[in-house]
C-alpha positions in Angstrom: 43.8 75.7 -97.2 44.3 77.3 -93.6 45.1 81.1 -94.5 47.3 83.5 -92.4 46.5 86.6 -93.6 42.6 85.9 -95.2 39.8 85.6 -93.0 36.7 84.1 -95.4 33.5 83.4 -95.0 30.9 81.8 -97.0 27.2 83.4 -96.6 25.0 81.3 -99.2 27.0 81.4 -102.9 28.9 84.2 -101.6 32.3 84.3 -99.9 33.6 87.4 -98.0 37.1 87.6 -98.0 39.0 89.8 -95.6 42.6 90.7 -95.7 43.8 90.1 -92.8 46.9 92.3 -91.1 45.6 94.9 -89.6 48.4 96.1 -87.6 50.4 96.5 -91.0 47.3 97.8 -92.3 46.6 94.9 -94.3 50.1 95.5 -96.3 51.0 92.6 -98.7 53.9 90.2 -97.5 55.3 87.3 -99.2 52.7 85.3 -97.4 50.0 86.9 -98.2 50.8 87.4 -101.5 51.1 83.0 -101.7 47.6 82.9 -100.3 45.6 85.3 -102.5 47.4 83.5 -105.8 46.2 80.2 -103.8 42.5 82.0 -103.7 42.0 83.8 -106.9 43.3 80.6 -108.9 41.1 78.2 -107.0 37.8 80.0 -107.8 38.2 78.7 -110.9 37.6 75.4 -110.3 34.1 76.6 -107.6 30.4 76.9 -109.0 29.2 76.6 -105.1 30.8 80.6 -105.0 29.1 82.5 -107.2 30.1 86.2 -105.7 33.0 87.1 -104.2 33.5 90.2 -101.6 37.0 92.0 -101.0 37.8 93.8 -97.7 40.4 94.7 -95.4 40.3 94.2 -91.7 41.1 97.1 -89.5 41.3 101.4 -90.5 42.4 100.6 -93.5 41.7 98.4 -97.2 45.1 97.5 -97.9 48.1 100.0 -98.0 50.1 98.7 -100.6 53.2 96.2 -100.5 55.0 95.6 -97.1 58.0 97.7 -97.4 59.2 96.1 -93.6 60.3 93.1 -95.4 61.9 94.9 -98.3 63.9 97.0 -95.7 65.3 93.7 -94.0 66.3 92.5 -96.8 63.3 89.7 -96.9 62.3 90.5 -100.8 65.6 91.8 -102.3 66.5 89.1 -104.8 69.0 89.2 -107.9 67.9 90.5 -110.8 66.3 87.3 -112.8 64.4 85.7 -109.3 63.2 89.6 -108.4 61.6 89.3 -112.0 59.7 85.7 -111.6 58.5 87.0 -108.3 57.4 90.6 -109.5 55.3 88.1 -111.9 54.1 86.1 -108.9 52.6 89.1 -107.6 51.2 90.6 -110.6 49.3 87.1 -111.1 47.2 87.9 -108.5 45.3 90.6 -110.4 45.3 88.7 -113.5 43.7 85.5 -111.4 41.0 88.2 -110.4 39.7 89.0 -113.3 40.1 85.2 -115.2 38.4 84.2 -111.9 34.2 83.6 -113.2 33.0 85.1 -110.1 32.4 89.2 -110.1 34.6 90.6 -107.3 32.9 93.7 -105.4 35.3 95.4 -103.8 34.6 97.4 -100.5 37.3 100.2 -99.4 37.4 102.2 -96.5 40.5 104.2 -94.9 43.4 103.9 -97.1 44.0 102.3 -100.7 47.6 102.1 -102.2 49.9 100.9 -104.4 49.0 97.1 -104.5 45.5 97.6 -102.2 44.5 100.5 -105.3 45.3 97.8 -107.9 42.9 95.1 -105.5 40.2 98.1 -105.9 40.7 98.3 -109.7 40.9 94.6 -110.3 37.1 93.8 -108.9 34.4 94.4 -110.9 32.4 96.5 -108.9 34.1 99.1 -106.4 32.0 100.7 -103.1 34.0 103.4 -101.1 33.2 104.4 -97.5 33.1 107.8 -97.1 36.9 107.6 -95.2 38.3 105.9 -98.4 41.5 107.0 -100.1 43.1 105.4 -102.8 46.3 105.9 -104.6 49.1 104.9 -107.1 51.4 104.8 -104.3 54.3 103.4 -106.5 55.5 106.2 -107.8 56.2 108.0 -104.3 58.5 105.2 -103.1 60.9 105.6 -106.3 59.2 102.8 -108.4 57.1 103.4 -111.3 53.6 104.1 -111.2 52.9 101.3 -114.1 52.9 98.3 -111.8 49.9 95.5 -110.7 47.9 96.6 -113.7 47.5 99.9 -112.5 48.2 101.3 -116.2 46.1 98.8 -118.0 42.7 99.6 -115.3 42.9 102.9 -114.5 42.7 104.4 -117.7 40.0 102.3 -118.8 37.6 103.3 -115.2 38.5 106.9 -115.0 40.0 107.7 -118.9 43.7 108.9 -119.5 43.6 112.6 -118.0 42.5 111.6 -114.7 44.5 108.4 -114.8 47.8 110.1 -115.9 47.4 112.6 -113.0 46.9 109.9 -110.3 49.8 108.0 -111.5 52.8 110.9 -112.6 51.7 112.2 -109.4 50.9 109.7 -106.7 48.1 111.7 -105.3 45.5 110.6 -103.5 41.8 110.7 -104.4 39.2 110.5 -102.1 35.7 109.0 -102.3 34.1 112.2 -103.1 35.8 112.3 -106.3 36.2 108.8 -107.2 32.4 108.5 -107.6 32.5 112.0 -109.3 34.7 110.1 -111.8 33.1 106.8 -112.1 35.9 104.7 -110.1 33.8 104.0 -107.8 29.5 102.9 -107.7 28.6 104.4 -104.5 30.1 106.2 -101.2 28.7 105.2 -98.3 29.1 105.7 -94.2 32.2 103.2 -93.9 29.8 101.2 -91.1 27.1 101.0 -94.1 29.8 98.9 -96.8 28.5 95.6 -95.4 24.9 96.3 -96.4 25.2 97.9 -99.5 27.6 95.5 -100.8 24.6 92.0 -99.7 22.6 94.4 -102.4 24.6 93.6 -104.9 24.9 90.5 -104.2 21.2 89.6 -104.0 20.6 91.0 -107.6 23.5 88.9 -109.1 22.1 86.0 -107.2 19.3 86.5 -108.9 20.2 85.6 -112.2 21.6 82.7 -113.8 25.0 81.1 -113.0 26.2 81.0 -116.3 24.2 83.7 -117.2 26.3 85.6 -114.3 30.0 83.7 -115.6 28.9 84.5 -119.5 28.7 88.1 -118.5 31.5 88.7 -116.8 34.0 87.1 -119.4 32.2 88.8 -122.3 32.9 92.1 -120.7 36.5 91.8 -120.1 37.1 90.5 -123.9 34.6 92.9 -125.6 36.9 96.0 -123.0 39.9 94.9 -125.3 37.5 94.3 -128.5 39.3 95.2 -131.6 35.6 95.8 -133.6 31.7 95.9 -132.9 31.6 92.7 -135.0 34.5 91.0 -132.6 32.2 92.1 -130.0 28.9 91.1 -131.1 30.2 87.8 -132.3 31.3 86.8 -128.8 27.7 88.3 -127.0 26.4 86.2 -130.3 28.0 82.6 -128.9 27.3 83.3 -125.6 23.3 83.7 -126.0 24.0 80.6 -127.9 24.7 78.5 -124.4 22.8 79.9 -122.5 19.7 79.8 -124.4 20.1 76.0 -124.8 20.7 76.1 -120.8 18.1 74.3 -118.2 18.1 77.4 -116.6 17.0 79.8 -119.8 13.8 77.6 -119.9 13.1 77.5 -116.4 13.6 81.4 -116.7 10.5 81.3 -119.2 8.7 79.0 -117.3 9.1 81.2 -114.3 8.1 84.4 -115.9 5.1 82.8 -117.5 4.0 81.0 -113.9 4.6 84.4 -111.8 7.4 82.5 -109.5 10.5 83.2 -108.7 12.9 80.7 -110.8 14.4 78.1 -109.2 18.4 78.2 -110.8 20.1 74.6 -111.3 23.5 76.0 -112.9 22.8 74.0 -115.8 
């Protein structure tokens, strides 16, 4: 698919995805919004990406839903079709987190409303040092519970910090998002590119369904109602992958002193 608004780029069995509007500040539009759903919801069916990387294009990560179109009119639909497409939007985040490929996440310059939700969608967040991310929502008369922002943020950051950033709307910079854990690292915002391949080389590193396995058994063990529930899922998991092609060449490798040599099977 030919995006408008996305700029990506495979490097290897990672794909660099750039939102794409800077003079809007990479604000989300109805276009936009089609393409991303089109993205998130097609990694599903890719093994040749195993990482994906999150950015925005410009001075800024995303700030947030396009207001220009709601101000002429462009998104202002009765009551029932304003529902369905609230829900095509908030698909986006649920795509990014059902997607098997970790998201990493690099902000710089500012992060709201729908761009903060991006952030706390990915699995791993890195913030240049101009980074500034928000719950914007609640400053433009909506409510601060939109895009999943009340379903992540409490879970990253724990529900003081999250129900001050969302009854308020304020901003918090990178200083104090890695003071709080919302972020991994804070870096010069000319330093996000490099830090990020970092990651990526250690989680190319292991095994591709080693990598998938993990990555699902963290999100259901977040919303685990037991240790058991928990231990029962990391139980089945060790299950496939020790009966994997890649768990004994693993072995092999370790015992041979190589590198391994990953088939994805």
């Amino acid at each position: 698919m030919d995006y408008q608004t996305l700029a990506i780029e495979r490097r290897g069995a990672a794909e660099w995805v750039t939102l794409n509007r800077p003079d809007r500040l990479n604000a989300i539009d109805t276009v936009m919004t089609a393409e991303l759903s089109h993205y998130f919801g097609a990694l599903c069916e890719s093994r040749e990406v195993r990482v994906v990387v999150l950015r925005g294009a410009g001075r800024g990560f995303c700030a947030g839903m396009d207001l220009k179109e709601h101000a002429e009119g462009v998104v202002n639909p009765p009551f029932g079709r304003g529902l369905a497409q609230q829900g095509t939007v908030s698909e986006i985040y649920m795509k990014m987190r059902r997607c098997p490929q970790p998201v990493i996440t690099l902000i710089h310059g500012a992060a709201s409303g729908g761009g903060f939700a991006f952030a706390l969608a990915s699995d791993i967040r890195i913030a240049g040092t101009t980074a500034r991310m928000n719950a914007a929502f609640i400053r433009i008369g909506l409510s601060a519970c939109d895009m999943g922002t009340s379903y992540f943020l409490p879970r990253l950051v724990g529900v003081s910090l999250a129900s001050e950033l969302m009854l308020t709307g304020r901003f918090i910079d990178a200083k104090r998002a890695l003071a709080t854990g919302l972020v991994s690292e804070v870096v010069p915002d000319d330093e996000l590119e490099m830090c990020a391949q970092g990651y990526i080389d250690d989680m190319l590193a292991t095994t591709p369904m080693g990598l998938l396995l993990t990555k699902e058994g963290l999100n259901m063990a977040i919303d685990s109602p037991s240790l058991e529930h928990a231990m029962a899922i990391e139980n089945r998991q060790q299950l496939l992958v020790g009966r994997s092609e890649d768990f004994r060449e693993a072995v092999s490798a370790r015992a041979e002193g190589r590198k391994p040599e990953w088939k994805g099977k």
